[in-house]
C-alpha positions as CSV (number, residue, x, y, z in Angstrom):
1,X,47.9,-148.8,59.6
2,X,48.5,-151.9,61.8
3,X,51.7,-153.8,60.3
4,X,49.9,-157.0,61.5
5,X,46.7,-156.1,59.8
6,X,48.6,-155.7,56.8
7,X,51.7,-158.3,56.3
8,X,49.9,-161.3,58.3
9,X,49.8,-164.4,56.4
10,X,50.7,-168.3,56.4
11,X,54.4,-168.6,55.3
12,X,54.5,-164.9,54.2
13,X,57.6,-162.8,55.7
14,X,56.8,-160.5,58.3
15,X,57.7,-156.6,58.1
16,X,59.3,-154.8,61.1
17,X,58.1,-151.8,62.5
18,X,60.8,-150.1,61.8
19,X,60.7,-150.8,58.3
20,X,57.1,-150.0,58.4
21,X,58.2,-146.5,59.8
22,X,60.5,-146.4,57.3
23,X,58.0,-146.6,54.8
24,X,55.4,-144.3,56.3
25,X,58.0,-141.8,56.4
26,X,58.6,-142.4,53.1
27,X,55.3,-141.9,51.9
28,X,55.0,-138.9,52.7
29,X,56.4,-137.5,49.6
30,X,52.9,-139.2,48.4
31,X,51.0,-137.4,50.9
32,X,52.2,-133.9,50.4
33,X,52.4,-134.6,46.6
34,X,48.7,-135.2,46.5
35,X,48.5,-132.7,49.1
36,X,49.7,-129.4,47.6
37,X,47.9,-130.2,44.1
38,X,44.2,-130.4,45.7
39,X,45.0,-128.2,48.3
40,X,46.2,-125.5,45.1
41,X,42.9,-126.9,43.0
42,X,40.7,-125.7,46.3
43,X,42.6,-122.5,46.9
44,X,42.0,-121.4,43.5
45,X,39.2,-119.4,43.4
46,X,40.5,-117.9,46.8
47,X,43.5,-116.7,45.4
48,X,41.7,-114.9,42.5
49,X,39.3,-112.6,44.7
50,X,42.3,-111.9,46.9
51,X,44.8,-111.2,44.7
52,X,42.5,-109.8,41.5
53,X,43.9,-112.7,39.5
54,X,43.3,-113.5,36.2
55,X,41.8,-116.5,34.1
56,X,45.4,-116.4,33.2
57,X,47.1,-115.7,36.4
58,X,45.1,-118.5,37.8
59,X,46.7,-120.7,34.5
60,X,49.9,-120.0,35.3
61,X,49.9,-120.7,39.4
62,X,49.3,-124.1,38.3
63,X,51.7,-124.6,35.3
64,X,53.8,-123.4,37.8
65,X,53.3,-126.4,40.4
66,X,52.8,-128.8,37.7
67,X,56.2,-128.2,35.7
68,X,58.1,-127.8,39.0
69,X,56.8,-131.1,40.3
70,X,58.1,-132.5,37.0
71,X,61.7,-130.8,37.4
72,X,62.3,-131.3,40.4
73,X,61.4,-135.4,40.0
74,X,64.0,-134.8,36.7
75,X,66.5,-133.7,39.0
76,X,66.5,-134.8,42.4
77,X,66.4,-138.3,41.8
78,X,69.7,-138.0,39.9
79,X,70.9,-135.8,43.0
80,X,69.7,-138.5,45.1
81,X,71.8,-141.5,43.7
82,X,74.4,-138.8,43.0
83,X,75.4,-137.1,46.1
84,X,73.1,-139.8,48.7
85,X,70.0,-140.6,49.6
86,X,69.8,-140.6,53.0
87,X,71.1,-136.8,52.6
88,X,69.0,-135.2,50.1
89,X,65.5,-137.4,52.1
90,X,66.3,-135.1,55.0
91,X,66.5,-131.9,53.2
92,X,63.5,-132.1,50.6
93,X,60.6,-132.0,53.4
94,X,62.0,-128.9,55.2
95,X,62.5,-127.4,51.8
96,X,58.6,-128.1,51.0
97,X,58.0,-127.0,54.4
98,X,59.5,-123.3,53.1
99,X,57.4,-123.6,50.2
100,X,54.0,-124.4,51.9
101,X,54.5,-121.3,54.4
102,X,55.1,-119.1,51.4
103,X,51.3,-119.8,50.7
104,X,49.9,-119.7,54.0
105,X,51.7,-116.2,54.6
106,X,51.8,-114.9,51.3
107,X,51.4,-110.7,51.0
108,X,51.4,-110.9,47.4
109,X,50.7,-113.0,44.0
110,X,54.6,-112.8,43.3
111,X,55.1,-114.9,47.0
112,X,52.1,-117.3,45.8
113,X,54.5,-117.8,42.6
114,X,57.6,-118.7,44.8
115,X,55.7,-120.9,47.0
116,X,54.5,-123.1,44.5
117,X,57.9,-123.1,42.6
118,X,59.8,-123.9,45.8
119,X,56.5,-126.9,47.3
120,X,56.5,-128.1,43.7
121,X,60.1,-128.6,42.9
122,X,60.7,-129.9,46.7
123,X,57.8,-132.8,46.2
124,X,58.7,-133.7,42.9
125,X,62.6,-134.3,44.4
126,X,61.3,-136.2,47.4
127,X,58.9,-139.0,45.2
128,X,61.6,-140.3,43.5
129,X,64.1,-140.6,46.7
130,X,62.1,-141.7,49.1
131,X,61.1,-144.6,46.8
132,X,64.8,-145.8,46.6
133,X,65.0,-145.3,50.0
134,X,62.7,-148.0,51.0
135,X,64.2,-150.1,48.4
136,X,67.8,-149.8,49.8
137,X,66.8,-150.6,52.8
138,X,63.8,-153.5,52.4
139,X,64.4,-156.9,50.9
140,X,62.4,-157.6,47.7
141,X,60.0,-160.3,49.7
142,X,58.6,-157.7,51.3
143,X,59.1,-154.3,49.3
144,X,55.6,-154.7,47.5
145,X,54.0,-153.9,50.6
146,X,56.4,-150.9,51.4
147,X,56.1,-149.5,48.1
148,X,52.7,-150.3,48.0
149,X,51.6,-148.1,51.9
150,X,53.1,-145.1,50.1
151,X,50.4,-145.2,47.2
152,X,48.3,-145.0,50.2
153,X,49.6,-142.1,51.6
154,X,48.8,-140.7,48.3
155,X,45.2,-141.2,48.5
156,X,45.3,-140.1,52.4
157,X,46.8,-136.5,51.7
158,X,44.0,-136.1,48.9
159,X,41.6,-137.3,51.5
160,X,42.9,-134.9,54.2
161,X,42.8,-131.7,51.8
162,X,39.5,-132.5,50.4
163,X,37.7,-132.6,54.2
164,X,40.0,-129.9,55.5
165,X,38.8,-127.9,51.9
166,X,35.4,-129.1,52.6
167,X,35.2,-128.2,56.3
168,X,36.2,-124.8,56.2
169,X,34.5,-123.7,52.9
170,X,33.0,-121.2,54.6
171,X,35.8,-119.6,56.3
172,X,37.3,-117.5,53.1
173,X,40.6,-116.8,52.2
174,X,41.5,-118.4,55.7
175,X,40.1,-121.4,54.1
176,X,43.3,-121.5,51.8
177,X,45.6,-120.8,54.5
178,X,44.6,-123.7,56.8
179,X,45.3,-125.5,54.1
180,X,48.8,-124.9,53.3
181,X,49.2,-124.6,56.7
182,X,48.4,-127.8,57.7
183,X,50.5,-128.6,54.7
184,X,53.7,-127.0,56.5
185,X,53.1,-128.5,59.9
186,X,53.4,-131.4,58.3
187,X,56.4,-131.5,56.4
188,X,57.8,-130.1,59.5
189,X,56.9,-133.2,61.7
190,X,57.8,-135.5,58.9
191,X,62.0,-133.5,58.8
192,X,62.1,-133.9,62.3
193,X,61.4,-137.5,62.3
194,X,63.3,-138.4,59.0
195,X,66.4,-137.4,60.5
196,X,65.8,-139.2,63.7
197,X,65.1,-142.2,61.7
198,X,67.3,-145.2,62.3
199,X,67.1,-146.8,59.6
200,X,67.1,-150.9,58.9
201,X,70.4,-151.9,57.0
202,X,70.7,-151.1,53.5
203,X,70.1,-155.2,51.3
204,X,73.1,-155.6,49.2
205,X,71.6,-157.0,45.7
206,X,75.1,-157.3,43.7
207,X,73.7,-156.1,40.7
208,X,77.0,-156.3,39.4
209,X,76.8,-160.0,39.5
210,X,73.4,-159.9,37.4
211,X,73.9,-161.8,33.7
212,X,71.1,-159.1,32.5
213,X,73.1,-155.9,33.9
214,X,76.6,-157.2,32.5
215,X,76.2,-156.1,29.2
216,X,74.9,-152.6,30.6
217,X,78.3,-152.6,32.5
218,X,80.7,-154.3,30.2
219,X,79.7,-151.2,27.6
220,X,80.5,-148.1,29.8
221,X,83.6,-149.9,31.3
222,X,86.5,-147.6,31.5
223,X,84.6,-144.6,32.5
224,X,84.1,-142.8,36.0
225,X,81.7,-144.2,38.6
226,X,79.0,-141.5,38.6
227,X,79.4,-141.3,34.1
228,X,79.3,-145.1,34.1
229,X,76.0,-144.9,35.8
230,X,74.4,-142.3,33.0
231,X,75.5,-144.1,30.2
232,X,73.9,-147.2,31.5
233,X,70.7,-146.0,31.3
234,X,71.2,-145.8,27.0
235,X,72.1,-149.3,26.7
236,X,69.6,-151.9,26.3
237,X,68.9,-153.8,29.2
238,X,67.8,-150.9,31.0
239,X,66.7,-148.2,28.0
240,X,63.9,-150.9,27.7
241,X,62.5,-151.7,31.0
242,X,62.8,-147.9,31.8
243,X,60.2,-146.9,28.3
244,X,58.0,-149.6,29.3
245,X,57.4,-148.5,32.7
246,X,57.9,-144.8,31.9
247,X,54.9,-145.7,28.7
248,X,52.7,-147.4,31.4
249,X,52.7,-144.5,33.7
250,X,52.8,-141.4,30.7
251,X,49.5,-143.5,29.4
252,X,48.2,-144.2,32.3
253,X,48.8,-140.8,33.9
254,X,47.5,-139.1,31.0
255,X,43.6,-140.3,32.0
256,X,43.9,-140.4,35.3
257,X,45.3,-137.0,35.4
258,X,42.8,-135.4,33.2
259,X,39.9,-137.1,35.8
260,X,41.8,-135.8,38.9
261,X,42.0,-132.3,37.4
262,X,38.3,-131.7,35.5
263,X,36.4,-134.5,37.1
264,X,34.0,-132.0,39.0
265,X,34.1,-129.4,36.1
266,X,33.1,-132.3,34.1
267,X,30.0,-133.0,36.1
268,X,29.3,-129.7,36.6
269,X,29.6,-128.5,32.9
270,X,28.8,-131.5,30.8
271,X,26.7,-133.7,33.0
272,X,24.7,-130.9,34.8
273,X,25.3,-132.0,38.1
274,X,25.2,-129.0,41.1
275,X,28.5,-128.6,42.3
276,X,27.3,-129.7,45.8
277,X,26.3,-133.0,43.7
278,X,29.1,-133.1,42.2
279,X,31.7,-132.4,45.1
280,X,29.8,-135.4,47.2
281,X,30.4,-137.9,44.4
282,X,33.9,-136.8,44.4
283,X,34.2,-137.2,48.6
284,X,32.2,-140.2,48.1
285,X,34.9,-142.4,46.1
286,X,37.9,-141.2,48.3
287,X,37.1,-144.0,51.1
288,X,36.8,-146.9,48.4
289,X,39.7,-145.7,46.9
290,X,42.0,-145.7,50.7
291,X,40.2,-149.0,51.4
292,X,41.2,-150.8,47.7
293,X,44.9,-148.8,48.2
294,X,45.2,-150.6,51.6
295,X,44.0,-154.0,49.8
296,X,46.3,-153.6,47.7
297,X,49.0,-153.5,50.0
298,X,47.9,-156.8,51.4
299,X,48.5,-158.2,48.4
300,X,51.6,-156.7,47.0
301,X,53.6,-159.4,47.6
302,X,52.3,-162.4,46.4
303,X,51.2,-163.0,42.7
304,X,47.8,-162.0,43.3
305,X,48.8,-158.6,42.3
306,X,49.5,-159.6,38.7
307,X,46.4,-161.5,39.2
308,X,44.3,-158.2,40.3
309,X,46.4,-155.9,37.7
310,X,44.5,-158.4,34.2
311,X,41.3,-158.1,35.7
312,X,41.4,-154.7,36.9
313,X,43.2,-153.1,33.9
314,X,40.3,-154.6,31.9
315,X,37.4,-153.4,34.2
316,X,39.1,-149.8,34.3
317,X,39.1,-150.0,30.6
318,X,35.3,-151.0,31.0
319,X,34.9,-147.8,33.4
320,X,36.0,-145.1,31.1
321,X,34.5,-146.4,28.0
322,X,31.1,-146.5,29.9
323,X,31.6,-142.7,30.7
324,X,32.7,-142.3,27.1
325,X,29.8,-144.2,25.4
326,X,27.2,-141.7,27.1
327,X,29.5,-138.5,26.6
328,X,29.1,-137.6,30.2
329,X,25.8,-136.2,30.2
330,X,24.3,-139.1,31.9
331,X,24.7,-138.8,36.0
332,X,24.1,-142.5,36.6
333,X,26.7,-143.7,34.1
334,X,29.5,-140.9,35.8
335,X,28.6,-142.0,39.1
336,X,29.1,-145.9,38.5
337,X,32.5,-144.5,36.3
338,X,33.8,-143.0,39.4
339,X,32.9,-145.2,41.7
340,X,34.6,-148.3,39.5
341,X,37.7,-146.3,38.8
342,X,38.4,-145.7,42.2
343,X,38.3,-149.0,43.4
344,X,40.5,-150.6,40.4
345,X,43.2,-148.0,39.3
346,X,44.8,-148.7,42.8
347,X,45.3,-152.1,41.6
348,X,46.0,-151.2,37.9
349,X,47.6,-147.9,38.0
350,X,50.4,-145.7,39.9
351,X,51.0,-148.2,42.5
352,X,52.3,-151.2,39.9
353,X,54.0,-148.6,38.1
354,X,56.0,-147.5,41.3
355,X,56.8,-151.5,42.1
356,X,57.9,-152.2,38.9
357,X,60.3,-149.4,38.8
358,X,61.9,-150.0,41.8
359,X,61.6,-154.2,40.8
360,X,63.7,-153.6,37.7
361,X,65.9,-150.2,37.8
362,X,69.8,-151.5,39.2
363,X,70.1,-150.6,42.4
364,X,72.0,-147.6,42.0
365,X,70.1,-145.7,39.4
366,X,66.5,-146.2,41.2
367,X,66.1,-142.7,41.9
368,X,67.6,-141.4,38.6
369,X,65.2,-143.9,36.7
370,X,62.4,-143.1,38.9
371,X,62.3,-139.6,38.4
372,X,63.2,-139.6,34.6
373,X,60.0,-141.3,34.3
374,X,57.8,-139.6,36.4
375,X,59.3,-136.1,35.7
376,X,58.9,-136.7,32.3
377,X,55.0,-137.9,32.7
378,X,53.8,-135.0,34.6
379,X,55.4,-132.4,32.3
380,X,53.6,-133.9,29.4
381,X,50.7,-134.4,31.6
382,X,50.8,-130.3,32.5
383,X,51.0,-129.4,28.7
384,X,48.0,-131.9,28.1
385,X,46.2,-130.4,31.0
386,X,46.8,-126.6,29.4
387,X,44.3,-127.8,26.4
388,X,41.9,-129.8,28.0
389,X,39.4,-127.3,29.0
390,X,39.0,-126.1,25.5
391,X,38.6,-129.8,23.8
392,X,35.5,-130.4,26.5
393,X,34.3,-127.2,25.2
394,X,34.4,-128.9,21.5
395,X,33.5,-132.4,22.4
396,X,33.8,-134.0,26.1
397,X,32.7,-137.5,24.4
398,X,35.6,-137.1,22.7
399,X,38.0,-136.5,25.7
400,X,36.4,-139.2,27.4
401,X,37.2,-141.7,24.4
402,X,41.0,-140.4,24.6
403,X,41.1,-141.1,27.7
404,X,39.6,-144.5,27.3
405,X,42.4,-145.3,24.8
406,X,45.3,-144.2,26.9
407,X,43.8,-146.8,30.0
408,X,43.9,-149.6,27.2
409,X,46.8,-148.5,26.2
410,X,48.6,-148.3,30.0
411,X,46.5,-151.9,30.0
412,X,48.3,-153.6,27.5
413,X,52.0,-152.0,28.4
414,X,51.6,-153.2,31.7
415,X,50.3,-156.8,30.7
416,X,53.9,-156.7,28.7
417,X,55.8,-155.5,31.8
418,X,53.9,-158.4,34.2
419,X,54.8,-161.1,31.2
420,X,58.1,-160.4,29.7
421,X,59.9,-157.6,31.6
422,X,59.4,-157.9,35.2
423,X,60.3,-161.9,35.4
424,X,63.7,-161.4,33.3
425,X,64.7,-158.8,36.0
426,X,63.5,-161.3,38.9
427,X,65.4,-164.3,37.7
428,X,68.3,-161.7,37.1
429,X,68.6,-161.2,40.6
430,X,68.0,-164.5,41.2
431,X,70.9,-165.6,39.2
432,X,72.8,-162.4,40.9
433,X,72.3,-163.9,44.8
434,X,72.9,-167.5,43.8
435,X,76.2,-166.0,42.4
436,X,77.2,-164.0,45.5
437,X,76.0,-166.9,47.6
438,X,78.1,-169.3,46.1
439,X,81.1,-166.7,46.5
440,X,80.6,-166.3,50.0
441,X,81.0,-170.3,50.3
């Protein structure tokens, strides 16, 4: 990913490499994220003959990833703004690493158990820090585009998993091992070069200075540092930002996730496809999704991005009621659904969400905020998940309209956000640097 091909543009501040490296790096939490839950999807039915797992054995592996994900956001994000950044980003890779040979090398179902607990709990730490960590350290003209390359990575480590899945199909269990393998070599590279990093200085904001955040601090005064910085998060000028973009990404998450988990076994089971059909349509939208991820990041920064996030919202909107409308029995109609919804939730899903939170949280609750929110989302995401299955069994038209409501719902949450919410915070700072400018004087 050429920083020229990306941050080129008249007038437009230009981003170094090394805050490009520092934002690959980064997104790797992204890539091993999206990594270990297709990787864990494709190993599956791998596990089951090996092992002599059952339907609910099988269940329970991926509660197991799912709710550890969502703890570990919960918690190391507060650790991360806690005890330092820079300290817990070069641990939670290696630990990851632990967790992905676990899996490769595993004698027993017990071991496959502890590796997911220990990848999933390891990711789900890593998101939230490695978020603030390009935020510390990039100044907001060009953060979009930083923020925005790890949504890419995202789609690349479901990209890598799925032709890695795909190319070894026929190899068996070592199928599954290759997999997680290539999993740990990874993290392992990614450890290495974290803590070799040098990283660009960290951008003071003064948040302290910020008329929005004074009544936040002026609350809480009196208190120690670290309880000052909890009890911020109850009062009212960042309680509010924090539901918004935690609504936008539990609604929005909700469909996407339930697509990203029984997309094929909706195909397969509803719409009749073969599951060679359906596996091609799935491989099929992976490069239109990387390529609109990547235009995405060229845009980031400028207002075309709220621009793109109206129109796309609606046409993703348009996309799942299409599917919905035909109750997923018509090939055709889930084929132009999949193909539409990979081009616009990159410009109208995770990657705003991520922005935004980074955009409005103070500067030293990022992480905590960060992985309240998405914590939060993907447990309520694994519980939804649990029942899914049986409600396509009862009605998949009717899934299909849920889903459809929570995108509209994500839509118009995130049309607030983009209209009220995010320009407060902007002319906050704003306020907040003219201050500290005027100081320095």
């Amino acid at each position: 990913m050429s920083s020229d091909a990306i941050s080129a543009g008249p007038g437009r501040p230009r981003v170094t490499r090394s805050q490009w490296r520092l934002a690959v790096l980064s997104g790797m939490a992204s890539y091993l994220d999206s990594g270990i839950i297709v990787s864990s999807g494709l190993a599956l039915g791998l596990w089951q003959t090996r092992f002599h797992l059952s339907p609910w054995g099988l269940g329970a592996l991926s509660a197991a990833l799912t709710f550890s994900i969502a703890a570990g956001s919960l918690v190391g994000g507060r650790l991360a703004d806690r005890f330092g950044r820079r300290r817990v980003y070069g641990i939670d890779v290696l630990v990851y690493a632990v967790g992905a040979a676990l899996l490769v090398f595993a004698p027993s179902s017990v071991f496959l158990f502890a590796g997911m607990i220990i990848g999933g709990l390891a990711a789900g730490a890593d998101l939230p820090t490695s978020l603030a960590m390009v935020s510390e350290h990039t100044p907001r003209s060009v953060r979009g585009r930083l923020i925005g390359a790890t949504q890419t990575m995202w789609v690349a480590g479901i990209t890598a998993a799925t032709v890695i899945g795909f190319g070894t199909s026929t190899l068996g269990y070592l199928s599954a091992q290759l997999l997680f393998a290539h999993l740990a070599v990874v993290a392992l590279v990614s450890w290495v070069l974290r803590n070799r990093l040098r990283l660009p200085p960290a951008i003071e904001e003064a948040e302290h200075l910020s008329p929005v955040l004074e009544e936040a601090e002026n609350d809480v005064r009196g208190e120690g540092i670290d309880a000052r910085a909890l009890r911020r998060l109850g009062t009212k000028p960042i309680l509010v930002p924090l539901l918004a973009t935690g609504g936008f990404y539990l609604a929005w998450n909700l469909a996407a996730n339930t697509i990203g988990q029984y997309g094929t076994y909706f195909l397969t089971t509803v719409g009749g496809a073969s599951q060679t059909l359906a596996t091609g349509i799935s491989l099929a939208g992976l490069p239109i999704g990387l390529l609109g991820s990547l235009t995405f990041v060229r845009l980031a920064d400028t207002p075309w991005r709220d621009r793109c996030f109206y129109v796309c919202a609606a046409l993703q909107v348009l996309a799942f009621a299409v599917a919905a409308a035909t109750g997923g029995a018509v090939i055709a109609a889930m084929v132009l659904f999949l193909l539409l919804y990979n081009v616009v939730n990159q410009f109208a899903g995770e990657a705003n969400y991520k922005i935004w939170s980074q955009e409005i949280s103070p500067e030293e609750l990022r992480a905590t905020t960060q992985g309240l929110t998405y914590g939060l989302s993907r447990a309520l995401c694994g519980f939804a998940g649990l029942a899914t299955p049986a409600l396509m069994a009862a009605s998949g038209s009717a899934v299909l309209w849920m889903t459809t409501a929570c995108v509209a719902l994500s839509g118009l949450m995130g049309v607030w956000i983009v209209r009220r919410i995010a320009p407060q915070r902007r002319r906050a700072a704003g306020a907040a640097s003219a201050a500290r400018a005027k100081q320095a004087i």
